[in-house]
C-alpha positions, 0 to 999 in steps of 0.5 A, a space after each residue: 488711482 493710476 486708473 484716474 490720473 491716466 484718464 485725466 492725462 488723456 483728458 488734457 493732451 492737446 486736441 489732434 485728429 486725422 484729415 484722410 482724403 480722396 482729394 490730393 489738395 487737402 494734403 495741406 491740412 497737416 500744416 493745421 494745428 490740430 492735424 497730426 496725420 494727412 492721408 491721400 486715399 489713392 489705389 496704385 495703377 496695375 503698371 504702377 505695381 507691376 513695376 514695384 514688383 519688377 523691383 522686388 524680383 529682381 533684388 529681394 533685399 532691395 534698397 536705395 538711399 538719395 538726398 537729391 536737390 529738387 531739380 534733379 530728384 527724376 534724373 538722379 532716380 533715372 541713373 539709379 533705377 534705369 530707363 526701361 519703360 518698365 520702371 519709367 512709371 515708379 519714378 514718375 510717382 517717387 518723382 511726383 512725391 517728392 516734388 510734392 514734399 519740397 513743395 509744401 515744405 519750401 525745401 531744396 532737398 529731400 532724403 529718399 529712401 525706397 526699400 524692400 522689406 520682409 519683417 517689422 523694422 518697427 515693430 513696437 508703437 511709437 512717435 518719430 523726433 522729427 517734423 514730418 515723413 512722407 510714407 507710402 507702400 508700393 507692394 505689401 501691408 503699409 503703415 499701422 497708426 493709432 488716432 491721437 485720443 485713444 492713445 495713452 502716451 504714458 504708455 509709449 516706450 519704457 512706459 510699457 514696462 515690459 509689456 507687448 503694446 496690446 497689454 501694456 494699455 497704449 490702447 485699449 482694443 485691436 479696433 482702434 488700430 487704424 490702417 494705411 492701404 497699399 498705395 496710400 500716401 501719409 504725412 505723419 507729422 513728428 514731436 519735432 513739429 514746432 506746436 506738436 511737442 507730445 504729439 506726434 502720430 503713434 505708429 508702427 511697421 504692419 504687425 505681423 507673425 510671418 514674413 512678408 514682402 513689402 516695398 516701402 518709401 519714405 521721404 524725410 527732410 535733408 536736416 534729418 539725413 544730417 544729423 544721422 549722417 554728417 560723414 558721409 562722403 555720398 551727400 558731400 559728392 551731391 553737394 
């Protein structure tokens, strides 16, 4: 019976797919209905490495936390991270990003977050409450997200009474886990989406026995940062 009502539940969610793609233009498709996820398939530059590796040599426990406006994303970037050549590259690319979120969004502002980690900080499959998160992983495993069809969303959260998400029948096999390569640029769109109420992108932190080295980014809308941080005195100086 529980079987049969999951089935049925599955059979009527709301349609949405996947637009992964080579061509940076086609970013705009997360603005589509039935769109829940935007990949730019990209391979990272040798020197656009070796500078995210700069970063994680010189502080393993790196981090870093900005909500500029978008005409000073590359200058507040700069007297943060430095001006050596070495790293000039890095911000070019956050910048670029960055850039590229306000655009297709209208903002004036974005919350830019670069940090180095070493486990899972998501360990569990999930759904964001918000619009849409820009991520990309610079050094290290990226992002792991389950296609919207073969997720059973009752199973999200306390639905999995207790059981890891292999067994608790989020999904029904380790192959339908699919992976974002280091470089990688998504969009993941959210359940605060207007239209995607119950349908955001079921994703989560690279899984992962050991330990690992990864630095990740990601690129939110300020009304997030508001929300999570009203009080603080670093935005009202940005102000």
């Amino acid at each position: 019976m529980h079987t049969a009502r999951a089935q049925q539940e599955l059979l009527t969610q709301p349609k949405r797919h996947s637009c992964i793609s080579k061509d940076l233009n086609r970013f705009s498709e997360i603005f589509s209905n039935d769109i829940n996820i935007a990949v730019w398939k990209r391979k990272l530059e040798a020197n656009l490495h070796q500078a995210a590796q700069n970063i994680l040599r010189e502080d393993p426990n790196f981090n870093l936390s900005l909500v500029p406006r978008k005409h000073e994303i590359k200058e507040v970037l700069i007297s943060e991270l430095g001006s050596k050549n070495s790293i000039s590259i890095l911000i070019d690319d956050i910048s670029r990003l960055a850039n590229l979120f306000c655009s297709l969004f209208e903002l004036d502002r974005v919350w830019i977050r670069l940090d180095a980690i070493n486990r899972p900080m998501c360990p569990r499959f999930h759904t964001d409450a918000l619009k849409c998160r820009l991520v990309t992983t610079y050094i290290g495993p990226a992002t792991e997200w389950l296609p919207h069809h073969l997720v059973d969303r009752s199973k999200l959260g306390s639905g999995n009474n207790g059981q890891p998400d292999q067994k608790s029948g989020l999904f029904k096999s380790k192959v339908d886990i699919q992976k974002l390569n280091t470089g990688d640029v998504a969009l993941l769109k959210g359940d605060a989406w207007e239209g995607n109420e119950e349908a955001g992108i079921v994703h989560r932190s690279p899984h992962s026995e050991d330990d690992y080295k990864r630095l990740y980014m990601t690129i939110d809308f300020q009304e997030l940062f508001l929300k999570i941080y009203q009080q603080n005195k670093r935005f009202t100086m940005l102000n």
